[in-house]
N, C-alpha and C positions, 0 to 999 in steps of 0.2 A: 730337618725333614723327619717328619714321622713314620712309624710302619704301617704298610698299608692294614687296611682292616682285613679280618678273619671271620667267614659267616661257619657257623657247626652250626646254626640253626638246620641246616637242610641236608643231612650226612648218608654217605650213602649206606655205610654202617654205623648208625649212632654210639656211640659212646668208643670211638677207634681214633677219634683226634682229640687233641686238646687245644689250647695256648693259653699264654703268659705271657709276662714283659719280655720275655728271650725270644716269642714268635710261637709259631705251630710246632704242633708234636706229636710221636704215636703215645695211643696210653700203654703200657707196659705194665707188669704185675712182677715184683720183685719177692722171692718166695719167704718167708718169716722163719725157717727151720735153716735152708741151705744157700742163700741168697742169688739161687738162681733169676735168672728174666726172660720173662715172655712176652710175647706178642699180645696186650690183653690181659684180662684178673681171669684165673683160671682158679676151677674148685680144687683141684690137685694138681699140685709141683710134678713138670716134668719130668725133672730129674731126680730127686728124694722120694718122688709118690707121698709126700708130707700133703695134710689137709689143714696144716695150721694156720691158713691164712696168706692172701698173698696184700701187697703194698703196691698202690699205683704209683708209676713213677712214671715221671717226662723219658721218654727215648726217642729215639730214629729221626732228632732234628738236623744229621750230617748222615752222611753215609759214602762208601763210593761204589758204584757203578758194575756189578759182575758179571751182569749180560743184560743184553736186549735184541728185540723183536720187533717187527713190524705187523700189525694186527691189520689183515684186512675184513674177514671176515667175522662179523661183529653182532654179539645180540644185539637185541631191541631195545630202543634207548641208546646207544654209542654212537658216535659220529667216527664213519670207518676213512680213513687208515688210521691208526694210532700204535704210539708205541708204548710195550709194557716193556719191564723188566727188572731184573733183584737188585735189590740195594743192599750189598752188607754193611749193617750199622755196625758200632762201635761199642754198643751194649754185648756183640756177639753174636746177634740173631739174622739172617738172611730177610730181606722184608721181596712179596711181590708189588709191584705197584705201577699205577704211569708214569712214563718217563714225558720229558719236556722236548719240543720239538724246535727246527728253528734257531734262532740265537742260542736258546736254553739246551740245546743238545747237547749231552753230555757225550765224551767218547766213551768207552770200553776202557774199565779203571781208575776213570776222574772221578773228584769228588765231585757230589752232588750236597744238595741244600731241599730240603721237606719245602713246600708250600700248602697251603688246603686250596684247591681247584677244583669249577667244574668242571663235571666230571661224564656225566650220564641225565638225560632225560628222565625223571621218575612218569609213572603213570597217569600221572594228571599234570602232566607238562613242565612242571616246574623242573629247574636243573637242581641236580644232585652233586653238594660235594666231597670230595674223596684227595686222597695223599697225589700228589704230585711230586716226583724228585724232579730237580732241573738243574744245570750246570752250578758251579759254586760261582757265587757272581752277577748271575743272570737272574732277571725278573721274567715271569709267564701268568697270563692272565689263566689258560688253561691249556688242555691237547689241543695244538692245530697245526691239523695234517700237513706234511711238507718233505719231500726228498724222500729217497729211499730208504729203505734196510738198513741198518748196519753191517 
């Protein structure tokens, strides 16, 4: 069985996911001075204030679970209720993002697994996609609304 496909043609922040033969990923910037990582290539290291460069690196394809939220009230383009919340990866870094809903729900603490999902309506109709954590295990095509709160 193959893995499914990956579209980052349509992202809702371009250049914020990746994949590879290991699946989806966040891009991360690992620092050249202090080997710090971030969320992203950033012109100056957070931690050293070093402007020597940072290195993309694959992160945030595991993480577990350190809160979430029930979104009801929702900009333009989201489909309301959804759930967001942190993912602390293992790179070190706290990520926000959607959570998976449904089978893919994760609890408070489990580990979660990245997917790329739609996400959001962009302005000319087409769906936008963006990071989705969802239980370790479990497959989601995207957010769909179900149950309450956590």
């Amino acid at each position: 069985m193959s893995a499914p496909a990956i579209d980052l043609v349509d992202q809702i922040w371009p250049g914020l996911m990746g994949a590879d033969a290991a699946g989806a990923y966040l891009v991360g910037g690992r620092c050249a001075s202090c080997g710090a990582v971030s969320l992203g290539l950033r012109d100056v290291c957070a931690r050293c204030w070093s402007t020597a460069g940072m290195e993309a690196v694959p992160i945030g394809r595991t993480g577990r679970l350190y809160s979430a939220t029930m979104v009801h009230q929702v900009p333009e383009g989201f489909d309301a209720p959804f759930l967001a919340g942190y993912v602390d990866l293992p790179e070190g870094l706290r990520a926000f993002a959607h959570i998976g809903l449904g089978a893919a729900r994760p609890a408070i603490g489990a580990d979660v697994v990245l997917q790329v999902a739609p996400i959001r309506k962009g302005k000319d109709g087409r769906m936008l996609s963006g990071p989705l954590y969802v239980a370790a295990g479990a497959v989601q095509a995207g957010p769909q609304p179900e149950g309450d709160a956590p």
